[in-house]
N, C-alpha and C positions, 0 to 999 in steps of 0.2 A: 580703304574699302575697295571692293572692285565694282565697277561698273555694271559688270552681266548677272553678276548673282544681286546685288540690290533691286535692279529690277526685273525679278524673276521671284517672286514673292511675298508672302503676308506672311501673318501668323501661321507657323506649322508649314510654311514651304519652304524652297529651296537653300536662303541664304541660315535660316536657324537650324537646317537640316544637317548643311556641312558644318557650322561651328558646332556642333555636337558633335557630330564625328570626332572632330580634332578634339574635344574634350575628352570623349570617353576613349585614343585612340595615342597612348602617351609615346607610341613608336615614331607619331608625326612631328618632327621638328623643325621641317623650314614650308613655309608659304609663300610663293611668291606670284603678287600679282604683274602679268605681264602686259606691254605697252601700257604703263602707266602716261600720262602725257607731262608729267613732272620731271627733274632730273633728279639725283640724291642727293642733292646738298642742301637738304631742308630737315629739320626738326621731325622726326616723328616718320622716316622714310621707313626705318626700320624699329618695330616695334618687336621687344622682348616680352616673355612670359615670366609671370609673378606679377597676381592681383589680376583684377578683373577678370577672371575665370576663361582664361585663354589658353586651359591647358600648359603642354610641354613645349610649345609649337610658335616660332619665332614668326612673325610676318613681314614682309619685304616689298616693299612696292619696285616695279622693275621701268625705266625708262625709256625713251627709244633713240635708235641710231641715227635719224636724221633730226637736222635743224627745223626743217617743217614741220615736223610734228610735236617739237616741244614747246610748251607754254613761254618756258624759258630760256630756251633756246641752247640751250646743254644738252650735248648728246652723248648717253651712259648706256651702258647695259650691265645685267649681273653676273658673275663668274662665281662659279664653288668650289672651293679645293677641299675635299676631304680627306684624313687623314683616319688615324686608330683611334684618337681621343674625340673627334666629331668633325666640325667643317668650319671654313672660313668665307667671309662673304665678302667679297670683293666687288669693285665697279670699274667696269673700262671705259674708258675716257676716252671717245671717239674724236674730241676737236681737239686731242694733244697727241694723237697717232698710237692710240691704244694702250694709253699707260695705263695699269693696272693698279687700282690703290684697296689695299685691307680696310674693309668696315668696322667690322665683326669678325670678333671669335667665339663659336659654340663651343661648348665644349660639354659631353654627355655624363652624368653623373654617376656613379657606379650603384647606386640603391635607389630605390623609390620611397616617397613620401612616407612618412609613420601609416596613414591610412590606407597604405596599398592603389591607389586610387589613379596617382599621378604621380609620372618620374621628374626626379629636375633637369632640368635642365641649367648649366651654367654658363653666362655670355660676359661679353664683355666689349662695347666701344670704340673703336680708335678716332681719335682727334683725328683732324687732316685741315689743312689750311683753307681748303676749297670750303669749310663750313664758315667760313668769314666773311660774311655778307649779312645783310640788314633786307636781305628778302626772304626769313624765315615764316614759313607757312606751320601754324602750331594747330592743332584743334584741341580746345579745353575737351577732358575726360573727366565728368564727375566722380570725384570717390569718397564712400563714406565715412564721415567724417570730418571733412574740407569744408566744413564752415558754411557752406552754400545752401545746403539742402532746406528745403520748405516743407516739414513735415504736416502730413493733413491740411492741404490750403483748402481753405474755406472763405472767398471774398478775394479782395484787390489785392494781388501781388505787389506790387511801388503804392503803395500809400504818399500821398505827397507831403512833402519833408522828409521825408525816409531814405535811406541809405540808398536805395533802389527805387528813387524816385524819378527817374528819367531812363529807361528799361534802352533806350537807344545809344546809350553812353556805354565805351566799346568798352568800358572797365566794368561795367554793371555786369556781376556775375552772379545766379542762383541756379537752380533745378528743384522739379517735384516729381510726383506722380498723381497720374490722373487715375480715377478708379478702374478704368477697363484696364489698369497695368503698364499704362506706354507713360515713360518719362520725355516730359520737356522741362527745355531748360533756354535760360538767356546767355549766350555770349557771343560776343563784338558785334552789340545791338542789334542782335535777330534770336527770333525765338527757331532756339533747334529740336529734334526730334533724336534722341537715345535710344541704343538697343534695350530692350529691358535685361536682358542676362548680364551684357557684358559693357554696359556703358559709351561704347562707342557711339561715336556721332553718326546719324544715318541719315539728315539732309536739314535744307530749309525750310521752318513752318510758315514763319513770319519775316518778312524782308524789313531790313534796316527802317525802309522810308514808308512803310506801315504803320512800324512800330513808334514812330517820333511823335510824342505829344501826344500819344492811347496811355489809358491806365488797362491793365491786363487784370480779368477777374477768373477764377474755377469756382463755381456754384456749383451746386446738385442738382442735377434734372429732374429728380421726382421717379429714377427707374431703376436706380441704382449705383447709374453713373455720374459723371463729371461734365461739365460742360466750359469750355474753357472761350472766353470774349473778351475781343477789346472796344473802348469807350472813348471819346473824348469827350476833355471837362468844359470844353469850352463850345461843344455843339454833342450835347445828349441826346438829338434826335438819329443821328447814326450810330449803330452799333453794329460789329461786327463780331459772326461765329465763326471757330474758327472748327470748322466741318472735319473729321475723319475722312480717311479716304473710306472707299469700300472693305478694303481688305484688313479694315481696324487701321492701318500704322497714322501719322499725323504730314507726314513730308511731303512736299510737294517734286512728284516726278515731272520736272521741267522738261528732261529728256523724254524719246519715246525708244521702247524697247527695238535697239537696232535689227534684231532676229525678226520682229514684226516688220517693221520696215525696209527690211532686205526682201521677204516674201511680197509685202504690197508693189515694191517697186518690180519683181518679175511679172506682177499681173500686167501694172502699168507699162513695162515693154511688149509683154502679151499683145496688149491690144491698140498697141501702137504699129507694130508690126501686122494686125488686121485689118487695119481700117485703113493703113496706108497700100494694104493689096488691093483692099474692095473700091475706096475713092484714090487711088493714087494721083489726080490732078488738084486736091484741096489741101490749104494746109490744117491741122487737127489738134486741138486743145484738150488730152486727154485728163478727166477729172475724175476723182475720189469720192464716193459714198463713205462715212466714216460710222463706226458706233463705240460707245453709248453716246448717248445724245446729251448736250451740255443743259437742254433747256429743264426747267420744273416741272415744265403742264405735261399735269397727271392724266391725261388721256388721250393717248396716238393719233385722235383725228387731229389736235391742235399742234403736232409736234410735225416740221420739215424734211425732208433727208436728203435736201438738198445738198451735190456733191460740191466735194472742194477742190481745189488744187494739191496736187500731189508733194507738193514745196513745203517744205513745214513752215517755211517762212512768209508765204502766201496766207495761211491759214486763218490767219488773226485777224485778216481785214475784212474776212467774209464773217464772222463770228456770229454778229447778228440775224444774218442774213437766214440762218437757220431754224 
């Protein structure tokens, strides 16, 4: 996935905006997202087309050249060589002095699909010894069919005794749909959040250490919709919703949109640079007013705006306080 278009959207904005392009757009064959913080020698770097309605259109996650900035400390980048028949997708390998190794081969098909609709596209693979490690990063993709799916849940997903009765066990694998259309699903003991077109994984709902020892229910709200909670059996006076965001999807954006926070932080030097013209002999604690507001109370006299620290790391310990 890439970072900036996940969070730059709901329903009907930016990120469902481009995978329709590339769907209705069979000229598109390669995507690549760039500074990935991964290297490529994991499972699933490069994803091909066929199934899942991803078009003609290959996707690539791209790495970066330094050691600081990778998770795993692999530093790749990607190379294309095209040719007449299509392109080849290569990675240079910056901690071996630029050796250059073939991923992928595309190769473009000479007709398009029976239905007009979409060209093929034909790939293919290559082995490479550098995929010989036991740090593969996989994400389950539901597809129908796979044995998984929970059609029309109505009540307790893990029933206990049931195959899925312990939803935190990294084997326990299902998915459903909720009535407003957004699929979740359980895998390596957290409940995820799916694209509804194309199945891809779009974040976390539910964290492992949530999930341990809750029974997971979808009821009907009475409005149309689904309501999706977890319970414990052994203290039924907690229960937990697990709330939509605003924008419909279910994922918790743990991140905050760095384009927002590129712009707060020029205020925040704005007026760091003011206040150190006006009182230049003090030192100055410049803080954050933020919105929306995390609290319930439904009516603004009872709600705070007290500001925070500009530190996202700061933020958590004032939480209350608001």
């Amino acid at each position: 996935g890439c970072c900036w278009l996940n969070h730059n959207g709901g329903p009907g904005a930016a990120p469902q905006n481009f995978i329709d392009i590339v769907r209705r757009s069979p000229q598109i064959k390669g995507w690549f997202n760039g500074h990935f913080h991964l290297s490529h020698d994991y499972e699933d770097s490069i994803t091909f087309p066929g199934g899942n309605n991803r078009g003609s259109c290959v996707f690539a996650q791209t790495g970066c050249m330094t050691a600081r900035s990778s998770r795993d400390g692999r530093r790749h980048s990607r190379f294309i060589r095209g040719n007449e028949h299509g392109f080849e997708i290569c990675t240079v390998d910056h901690s071996k002095g630029g050796v250059l190794r073939l991923d992928a081969t595309v190769t473009y098909a000479d007709e398009c699909a029976a239905d007009g609709e979409a060209c093929s596209t034909l790939v293919f693979a290559h082995d490479h010894e550098d995929y010989d490690h036991d740090l593969w990063f996989q994400a389950y993709v539901p597809q129908e069919g796979d044995g998984c799916y929970i059609e029309n849940p109505d009540g307790v997903i893990n029933m206990p005794g049931s195959e899925l009765d312990d939803l935190s066990d990294p084997n326990a694998v299902c998915w459903w749909h909720m009535k407003d259309g957004a699929v979740l699903g359980v895998h390596n003991g957290m409940i995820i959040e799916y694209d509804e077109s194309t199945l891809a994984p779009l974040g976390m709902v539910v964290s492992r250490d949530e999930l341990q020892g809750r029974r997971v229910a979808v009821v009907d709200n009475g409005y149309g919709g689904s309501t999706c909670l977890l319970y414990d059996d052994e203290n039924n006076s907690e229960v937990t919703v697990v709330q939509p965001n605003e924008d419909g999807t279910y994922w918790r954006k743990v991140v905050r949109n760095k384009m927002y926070r590129t712009r707060e932080k020029r205020n925040v030097d704005a007026a760091k640079k003011f206040i150190q013209k006006v009182l230049p002999d003090q030192d100055h604690d410049v803080m954050s007013s933020y919105g929306p507001y995390i609290s319930t109370v439904g009516q603004v006299m009872g709600v705070s705006t007290k500001a925070l620290p500009f530190k996202a790391e700061d933020t958590t310990k004032l939480t209350k306080s608001r």
